[in-house]
C-alpha atoms as a printed R data frame, in Angstrom:
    type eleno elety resid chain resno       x       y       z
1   ATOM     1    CA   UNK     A     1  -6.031 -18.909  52.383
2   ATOM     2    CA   UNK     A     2  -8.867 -17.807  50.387
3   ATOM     3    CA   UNK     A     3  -8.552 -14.562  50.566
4   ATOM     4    CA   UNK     A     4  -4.835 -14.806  49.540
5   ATOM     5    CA   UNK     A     5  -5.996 -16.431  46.502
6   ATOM     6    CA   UNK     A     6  -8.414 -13.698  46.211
7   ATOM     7    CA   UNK     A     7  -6.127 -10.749  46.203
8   ATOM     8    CA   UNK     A     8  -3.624 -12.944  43.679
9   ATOM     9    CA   UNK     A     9  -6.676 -12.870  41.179
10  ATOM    10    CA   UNK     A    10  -7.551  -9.181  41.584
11  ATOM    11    CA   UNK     A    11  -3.685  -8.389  41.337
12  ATOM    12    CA   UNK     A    12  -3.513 -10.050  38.151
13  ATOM    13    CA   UNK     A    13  -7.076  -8.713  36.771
14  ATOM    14    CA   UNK     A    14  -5.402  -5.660  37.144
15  ATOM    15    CA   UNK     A    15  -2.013  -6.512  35.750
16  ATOM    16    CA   UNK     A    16  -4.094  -7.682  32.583
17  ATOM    17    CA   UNK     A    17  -6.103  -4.220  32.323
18  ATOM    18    CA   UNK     A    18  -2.408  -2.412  32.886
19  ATOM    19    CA   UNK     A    19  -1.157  -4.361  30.039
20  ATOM    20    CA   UNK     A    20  -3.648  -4.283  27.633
21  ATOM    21    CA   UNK     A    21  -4.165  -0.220  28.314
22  ATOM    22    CA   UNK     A    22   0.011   0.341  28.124
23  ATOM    23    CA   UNK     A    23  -0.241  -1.636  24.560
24  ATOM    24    CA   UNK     A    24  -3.215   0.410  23.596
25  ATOM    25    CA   UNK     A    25  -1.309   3.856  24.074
26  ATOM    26    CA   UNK     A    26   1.931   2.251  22.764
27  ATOM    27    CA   UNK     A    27   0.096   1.676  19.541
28  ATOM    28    CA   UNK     A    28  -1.808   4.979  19.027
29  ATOM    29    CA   UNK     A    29   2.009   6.566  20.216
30  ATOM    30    CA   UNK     A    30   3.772   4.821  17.836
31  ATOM    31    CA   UNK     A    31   0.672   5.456  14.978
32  ATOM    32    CA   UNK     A    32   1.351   8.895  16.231
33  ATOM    33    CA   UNK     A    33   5.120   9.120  16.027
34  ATOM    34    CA   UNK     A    34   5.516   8.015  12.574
35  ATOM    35    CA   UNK     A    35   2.861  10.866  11.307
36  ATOM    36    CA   UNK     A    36   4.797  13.299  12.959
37  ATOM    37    CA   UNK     A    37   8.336  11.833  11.595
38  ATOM    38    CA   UNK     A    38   6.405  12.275   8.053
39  ATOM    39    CA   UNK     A    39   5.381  15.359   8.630
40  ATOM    40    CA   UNK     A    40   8.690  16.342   9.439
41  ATOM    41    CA   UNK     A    41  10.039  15.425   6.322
42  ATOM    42    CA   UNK     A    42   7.646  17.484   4.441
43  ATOM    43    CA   UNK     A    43   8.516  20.804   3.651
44  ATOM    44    CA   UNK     A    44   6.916  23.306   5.979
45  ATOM    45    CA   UNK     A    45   5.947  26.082   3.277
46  ATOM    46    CA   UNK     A    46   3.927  22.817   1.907
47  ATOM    47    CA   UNK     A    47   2.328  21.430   4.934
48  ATOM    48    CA   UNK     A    48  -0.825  23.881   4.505
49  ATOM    49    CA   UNK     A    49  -3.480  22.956   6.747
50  ATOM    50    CA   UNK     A    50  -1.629  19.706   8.462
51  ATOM    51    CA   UNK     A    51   1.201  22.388  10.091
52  ATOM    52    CA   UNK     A    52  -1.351  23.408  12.510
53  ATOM    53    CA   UNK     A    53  -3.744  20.139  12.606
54  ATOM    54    CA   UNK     A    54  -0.997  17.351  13.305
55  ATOM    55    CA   UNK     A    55   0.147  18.081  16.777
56  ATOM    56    CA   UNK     A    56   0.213  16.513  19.846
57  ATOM    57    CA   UNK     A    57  -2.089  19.090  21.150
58  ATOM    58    CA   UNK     A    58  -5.043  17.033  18.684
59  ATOM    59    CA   UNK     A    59  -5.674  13.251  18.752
60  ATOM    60    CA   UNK     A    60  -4.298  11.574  16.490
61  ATOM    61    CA   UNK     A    61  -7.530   9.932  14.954
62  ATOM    62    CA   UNK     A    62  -8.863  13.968  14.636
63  ATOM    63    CA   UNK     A    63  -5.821  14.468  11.985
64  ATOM    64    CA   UNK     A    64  -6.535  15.979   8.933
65  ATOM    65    CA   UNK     A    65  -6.290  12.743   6.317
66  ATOM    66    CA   UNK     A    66  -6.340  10.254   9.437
67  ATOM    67    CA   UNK     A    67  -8.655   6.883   9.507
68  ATOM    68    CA   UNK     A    68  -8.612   5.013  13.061
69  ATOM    69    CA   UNK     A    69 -10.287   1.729  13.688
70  ATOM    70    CA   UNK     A    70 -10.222  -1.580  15.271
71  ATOM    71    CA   UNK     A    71  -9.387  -2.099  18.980
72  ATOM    72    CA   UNK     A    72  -7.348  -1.147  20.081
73  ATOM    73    CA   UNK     A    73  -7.515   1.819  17.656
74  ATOM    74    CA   UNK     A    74  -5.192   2.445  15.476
75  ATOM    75    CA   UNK     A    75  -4.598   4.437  12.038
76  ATOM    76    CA   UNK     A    76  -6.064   2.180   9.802
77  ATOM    77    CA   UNK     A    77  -6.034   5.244   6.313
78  ATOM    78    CA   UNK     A    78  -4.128   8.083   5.391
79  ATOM    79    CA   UNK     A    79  -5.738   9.606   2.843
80  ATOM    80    CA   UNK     A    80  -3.849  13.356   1.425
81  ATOM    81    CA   UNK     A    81  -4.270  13.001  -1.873
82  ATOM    82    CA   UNK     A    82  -3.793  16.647  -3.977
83  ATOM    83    CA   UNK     A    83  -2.880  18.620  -0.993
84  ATOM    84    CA   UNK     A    84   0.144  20.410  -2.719
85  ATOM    85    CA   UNK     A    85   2.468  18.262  -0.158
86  ATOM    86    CA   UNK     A    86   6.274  18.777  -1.180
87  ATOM    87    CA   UNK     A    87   8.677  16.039   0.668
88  ATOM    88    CA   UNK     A    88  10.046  12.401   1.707
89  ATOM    89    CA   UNK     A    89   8.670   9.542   3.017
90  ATOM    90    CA   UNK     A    90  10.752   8.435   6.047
91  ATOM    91    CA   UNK     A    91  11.255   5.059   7.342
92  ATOM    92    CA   UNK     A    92   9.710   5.715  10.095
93  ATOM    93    CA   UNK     A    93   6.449   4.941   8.248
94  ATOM    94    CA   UNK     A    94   6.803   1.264   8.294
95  ATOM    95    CA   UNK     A    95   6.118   1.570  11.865
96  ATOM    96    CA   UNK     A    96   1.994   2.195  11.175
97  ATOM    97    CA   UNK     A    97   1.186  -1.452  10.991
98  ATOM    98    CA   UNK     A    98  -2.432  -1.554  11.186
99  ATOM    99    CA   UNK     A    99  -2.336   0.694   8.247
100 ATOM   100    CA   UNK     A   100  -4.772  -0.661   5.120
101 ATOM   101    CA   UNK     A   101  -5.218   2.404   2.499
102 ATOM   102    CA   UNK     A   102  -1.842   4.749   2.327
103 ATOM   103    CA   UNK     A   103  -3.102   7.916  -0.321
104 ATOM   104    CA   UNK     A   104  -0.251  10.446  -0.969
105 ATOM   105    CA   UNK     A   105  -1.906  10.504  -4.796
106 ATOM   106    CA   UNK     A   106  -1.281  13.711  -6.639
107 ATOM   107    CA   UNK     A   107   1.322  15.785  -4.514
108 ATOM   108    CA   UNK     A   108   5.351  16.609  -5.099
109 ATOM   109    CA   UNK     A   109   6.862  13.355  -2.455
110 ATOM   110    CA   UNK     A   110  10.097  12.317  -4.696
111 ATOM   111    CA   UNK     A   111  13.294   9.793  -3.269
112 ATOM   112    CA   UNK     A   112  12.831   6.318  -3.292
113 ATOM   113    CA   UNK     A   113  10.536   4.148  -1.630
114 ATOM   114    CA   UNK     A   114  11.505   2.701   1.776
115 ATOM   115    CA   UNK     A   115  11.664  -0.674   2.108
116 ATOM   116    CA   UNK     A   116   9.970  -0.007   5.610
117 ATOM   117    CA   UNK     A   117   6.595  -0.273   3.172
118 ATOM   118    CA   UNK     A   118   6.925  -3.690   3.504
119 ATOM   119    CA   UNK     A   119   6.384  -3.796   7.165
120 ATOM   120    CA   UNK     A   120   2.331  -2.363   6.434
121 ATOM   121    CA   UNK     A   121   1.050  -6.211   5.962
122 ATOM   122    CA   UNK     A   122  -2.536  -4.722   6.422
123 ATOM   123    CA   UNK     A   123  -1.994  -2.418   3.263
124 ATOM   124    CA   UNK     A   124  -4.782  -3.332   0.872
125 ATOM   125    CA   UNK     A   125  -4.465   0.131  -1.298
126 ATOM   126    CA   UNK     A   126  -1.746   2.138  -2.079
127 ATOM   127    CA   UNK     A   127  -1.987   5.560  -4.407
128 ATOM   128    CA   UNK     A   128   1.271   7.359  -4.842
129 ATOM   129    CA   UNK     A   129   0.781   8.272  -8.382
130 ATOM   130    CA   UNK     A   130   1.227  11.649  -9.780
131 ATOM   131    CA   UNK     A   131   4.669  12.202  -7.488
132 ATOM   132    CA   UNK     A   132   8.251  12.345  -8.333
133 ATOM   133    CA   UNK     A   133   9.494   9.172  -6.768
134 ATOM   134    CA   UNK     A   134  12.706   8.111  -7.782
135 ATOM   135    CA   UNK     A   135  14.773   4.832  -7.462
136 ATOM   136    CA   UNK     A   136  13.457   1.492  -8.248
137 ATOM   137    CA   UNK     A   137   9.950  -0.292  -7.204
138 ATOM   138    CA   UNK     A   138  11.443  -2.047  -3.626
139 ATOM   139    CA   UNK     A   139  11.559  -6.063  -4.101
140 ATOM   140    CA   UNK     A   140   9.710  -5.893  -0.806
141 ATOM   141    CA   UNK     A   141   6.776  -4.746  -1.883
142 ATOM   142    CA   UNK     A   142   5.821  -8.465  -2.671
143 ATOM   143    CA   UNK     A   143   5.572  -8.441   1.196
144 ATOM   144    CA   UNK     A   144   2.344  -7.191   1.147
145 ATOM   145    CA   UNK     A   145   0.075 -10.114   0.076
146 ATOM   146    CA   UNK     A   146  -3.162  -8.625   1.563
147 ATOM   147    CA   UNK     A   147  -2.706  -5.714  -1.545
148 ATOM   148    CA   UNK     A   148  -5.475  -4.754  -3.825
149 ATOM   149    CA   UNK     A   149  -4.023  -1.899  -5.446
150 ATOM   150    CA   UNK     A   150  -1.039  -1.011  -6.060
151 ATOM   151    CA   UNK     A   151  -0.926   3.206  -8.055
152 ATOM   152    CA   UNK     A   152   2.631   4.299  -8.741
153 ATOM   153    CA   UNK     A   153   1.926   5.996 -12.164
154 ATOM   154    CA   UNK     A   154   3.353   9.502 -13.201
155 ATOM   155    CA   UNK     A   155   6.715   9.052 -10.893
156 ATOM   156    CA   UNK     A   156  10.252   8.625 -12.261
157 ATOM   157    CA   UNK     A   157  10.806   5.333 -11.388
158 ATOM   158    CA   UNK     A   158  13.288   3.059 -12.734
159 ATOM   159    CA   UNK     A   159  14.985  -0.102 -13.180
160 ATOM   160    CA   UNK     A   160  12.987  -3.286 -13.787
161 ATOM   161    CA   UNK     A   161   9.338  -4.708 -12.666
162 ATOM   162    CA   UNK     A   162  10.500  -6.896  -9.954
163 ATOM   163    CA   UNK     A   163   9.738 -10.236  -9.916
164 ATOM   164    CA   UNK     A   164   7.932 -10.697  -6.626
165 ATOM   165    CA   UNK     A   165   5.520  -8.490  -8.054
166 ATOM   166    CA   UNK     A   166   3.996 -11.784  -8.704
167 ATOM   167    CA   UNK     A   167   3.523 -12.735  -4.701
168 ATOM   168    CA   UNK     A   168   0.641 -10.369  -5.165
169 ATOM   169    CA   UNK     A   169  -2.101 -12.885  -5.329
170 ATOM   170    CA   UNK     A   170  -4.619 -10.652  -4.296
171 ATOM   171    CA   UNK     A   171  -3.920  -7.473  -6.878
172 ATOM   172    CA   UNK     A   172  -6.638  -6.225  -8.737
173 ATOM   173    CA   UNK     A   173  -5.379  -3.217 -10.426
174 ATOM   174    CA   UNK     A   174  -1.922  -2.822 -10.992
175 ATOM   175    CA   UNK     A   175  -0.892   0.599 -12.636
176 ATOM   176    CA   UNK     A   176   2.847   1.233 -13.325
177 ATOM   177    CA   UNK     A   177   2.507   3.635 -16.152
178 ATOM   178    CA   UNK     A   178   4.394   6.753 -17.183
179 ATOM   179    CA   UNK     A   179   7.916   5.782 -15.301
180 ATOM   180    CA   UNK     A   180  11.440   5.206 -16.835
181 ATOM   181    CA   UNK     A   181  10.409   1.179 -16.086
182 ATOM   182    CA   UNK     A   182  12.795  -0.959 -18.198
183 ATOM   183    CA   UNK     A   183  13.314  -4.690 -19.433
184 ATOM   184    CA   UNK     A   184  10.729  -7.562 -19.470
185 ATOM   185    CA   UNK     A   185   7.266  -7.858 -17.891
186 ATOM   186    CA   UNK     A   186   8.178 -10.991 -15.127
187 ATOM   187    CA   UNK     A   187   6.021 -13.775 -16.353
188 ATOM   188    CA   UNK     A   188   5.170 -14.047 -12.357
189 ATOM   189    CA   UNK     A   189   2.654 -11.567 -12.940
190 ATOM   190    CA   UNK     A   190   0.770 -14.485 -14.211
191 ATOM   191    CA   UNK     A   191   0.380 -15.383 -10.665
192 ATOM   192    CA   UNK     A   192  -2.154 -12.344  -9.693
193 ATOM   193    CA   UNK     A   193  -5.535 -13.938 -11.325
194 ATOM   194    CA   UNK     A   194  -7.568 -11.775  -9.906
195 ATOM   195    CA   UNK     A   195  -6.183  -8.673 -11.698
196 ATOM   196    CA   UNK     A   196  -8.829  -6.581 -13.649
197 ATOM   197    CA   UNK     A   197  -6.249  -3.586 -14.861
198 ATOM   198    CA   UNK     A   198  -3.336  -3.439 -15.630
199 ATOM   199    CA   UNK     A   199  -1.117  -0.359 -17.202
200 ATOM   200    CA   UNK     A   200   2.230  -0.466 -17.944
201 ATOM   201    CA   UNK     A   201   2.174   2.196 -20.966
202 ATOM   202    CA   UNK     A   202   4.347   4.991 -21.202
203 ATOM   203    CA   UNK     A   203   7.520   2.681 -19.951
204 ATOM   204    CA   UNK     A   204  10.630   1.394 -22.087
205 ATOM   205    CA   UNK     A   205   9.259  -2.271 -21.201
206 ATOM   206    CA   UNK     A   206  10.755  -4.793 -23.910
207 ATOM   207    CA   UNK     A   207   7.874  -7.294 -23.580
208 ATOM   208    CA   UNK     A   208   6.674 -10.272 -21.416
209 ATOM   209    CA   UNK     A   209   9.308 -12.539 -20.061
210 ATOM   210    CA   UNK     A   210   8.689 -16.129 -21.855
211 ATOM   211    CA   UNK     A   211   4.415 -16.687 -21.957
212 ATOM   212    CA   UNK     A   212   2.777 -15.317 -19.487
213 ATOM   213    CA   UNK     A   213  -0.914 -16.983 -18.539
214 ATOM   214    CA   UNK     A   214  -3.283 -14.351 -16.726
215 ATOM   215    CA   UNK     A   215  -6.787 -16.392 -15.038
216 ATOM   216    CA   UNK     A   216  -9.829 -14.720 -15.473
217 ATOM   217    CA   UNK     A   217 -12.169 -14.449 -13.090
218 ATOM   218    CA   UNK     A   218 -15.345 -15.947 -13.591
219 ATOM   219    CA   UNK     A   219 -17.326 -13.942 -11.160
220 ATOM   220    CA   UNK     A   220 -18.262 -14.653  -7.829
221 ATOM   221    CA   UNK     A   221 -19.467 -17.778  -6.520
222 ATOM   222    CA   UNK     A   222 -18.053 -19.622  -9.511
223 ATOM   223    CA   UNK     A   223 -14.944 -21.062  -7.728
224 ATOM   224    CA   UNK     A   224 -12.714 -20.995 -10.592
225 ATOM   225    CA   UNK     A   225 -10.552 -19.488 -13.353
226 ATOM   226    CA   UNK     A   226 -12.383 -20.862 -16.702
227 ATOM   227    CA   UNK     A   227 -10.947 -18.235 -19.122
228 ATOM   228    CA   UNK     A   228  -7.148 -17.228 -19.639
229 ATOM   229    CA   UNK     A   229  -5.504 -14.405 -21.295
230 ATOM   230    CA   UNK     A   230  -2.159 -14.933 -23.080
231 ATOM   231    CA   UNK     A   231  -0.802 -11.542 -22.590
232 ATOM   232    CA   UNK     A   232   1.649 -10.254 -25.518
233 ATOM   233    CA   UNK     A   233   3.439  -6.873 -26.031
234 ATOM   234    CA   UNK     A   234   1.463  -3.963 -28.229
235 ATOM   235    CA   UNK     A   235   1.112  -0.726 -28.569
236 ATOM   236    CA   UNK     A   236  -2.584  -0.021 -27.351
237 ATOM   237    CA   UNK     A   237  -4.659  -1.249 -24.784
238 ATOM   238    CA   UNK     A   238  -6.518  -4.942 -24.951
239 ATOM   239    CA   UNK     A   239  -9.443  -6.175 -23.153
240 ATOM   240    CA   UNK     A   240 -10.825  -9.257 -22.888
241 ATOM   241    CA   UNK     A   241 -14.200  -9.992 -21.078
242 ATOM   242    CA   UNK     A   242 -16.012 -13.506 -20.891
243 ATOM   243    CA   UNK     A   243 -17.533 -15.242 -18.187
244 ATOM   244    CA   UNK     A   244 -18.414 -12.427 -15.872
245 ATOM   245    CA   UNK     A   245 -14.449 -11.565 -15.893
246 ATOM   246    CA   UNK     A   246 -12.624  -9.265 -17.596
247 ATOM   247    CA   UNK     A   247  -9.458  -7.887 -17.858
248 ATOM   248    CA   UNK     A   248  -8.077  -4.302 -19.547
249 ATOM   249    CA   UNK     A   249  -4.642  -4.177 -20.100
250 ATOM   250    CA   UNK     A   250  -3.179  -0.966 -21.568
251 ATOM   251    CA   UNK     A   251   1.015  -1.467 -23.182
């Protein structure tokens, strides 16, 4: 009888190690998969130095541009900022969920922006300025509560700010500028009081919806939001520092 129960425990000891290894290499395969579905959509004559480096041949944490961590591993950055990369981001990029910096910054991606973004809860930084994205900014974005930064300047975007924008709380530099943005700033923006930057020049942007209220931080340790900015529309950039807080915003 006690031996039976012995073999039942080292049965399931090894079920556990089975399952936790299968989930390991299903999340490095999938990581994996969605670089190589990216890479597909980038035009070959661009790919430079990744058509040769991003292969199964190579792990996928030895990628050119490729941050793992955590355990199990996973990508946790990609980082290809100014690499002359010409192409599309595919859906298929929502799938790298332990993802926390995403830099395509400087390089020739244009479409829109799949929604599938909003599937990268991890994402604290994201740097796709200097591109030729098209389309609007996704709604969905206002997924990603664990954001920091958020870079989408020098694109063509267009259409409106969207509102959940606001569901930001984290955000600490926002930069929008040099789109074909249109309408009012959502007065939900007021919601992101830890924002140091903001840039919105260089859009057709009509103003601030009603009165928008930005906190300023205090500084750390503080625990509170003692001074306020009441943003209003103008044609240069305003700062406002007190407190150990401050806040640039450039119209």
């Amino acid at each position: 009888m006690e031996f039976s129960c012995f073999c039942r425990l080292v049965v399931l000891v090894h079920l556990f190690i089975l399952c936790v290894s299968v989930t390991h290499l299903h999340s490095l395969a999938t990581d994996e998969a969605a670089l190589l579905a990216l890479k597909a959509h980038i035009n070959p004559e661009t790919q430079n130095i990744l058509a040769n480096n991003w292969t199964a041949a190579t792990s996928v944490c030895n990628w050119i541009g490729v941050t793992c961590g955590g355990q199990p591993r996973r990508v946790t950055a990609l980082n290809l900022p100014s690499m002359g990369l010409n192409g599309t981001l595919p859906p298929h990029i929502g799938n790298l969920s332990a993802l926390s910096l995403f830099s395509i910054n400087n390089n020739s991606f244009y479409g829109s922006l799949p929604n599938e973004l909003s599937h990268l809860r991890s994402l604290k930084t994201i740097d796709f300025g200097i591109n030729f994205f098209t389309g609007e900014i996704p709604v969905e974005l206002g997924n990603l509560t664990m954001l920091n930064d958020l870079y989408l300047s020098y694109n063509n975007l267009e259409g409106t700010i969207p509102w959940e924008i606001g569901f930001l709380t984290n955000l600490k530099n926002l930069s929008i500028s040099h789109n074909h943005l249109t309408g009012h700033i959502p007065s939900s923006i007021g919601n992101c009081s830890l924002l140091k930057e903001i840039n919105f020049s260089g859009n057709n942007l009509t103003g601030l919806g009603k009165n928008c209220t930005m906190g300023v931080e205090d500084g750390p340790g503080t625990g509170g939001f003692g001074n306020f900015l009441t943003l209003s529309k103008s044609e240069y950039a305003m700062s406002f520092h007190g407190g150990g807080g401050g806040l640039v915003l450039w119209m």
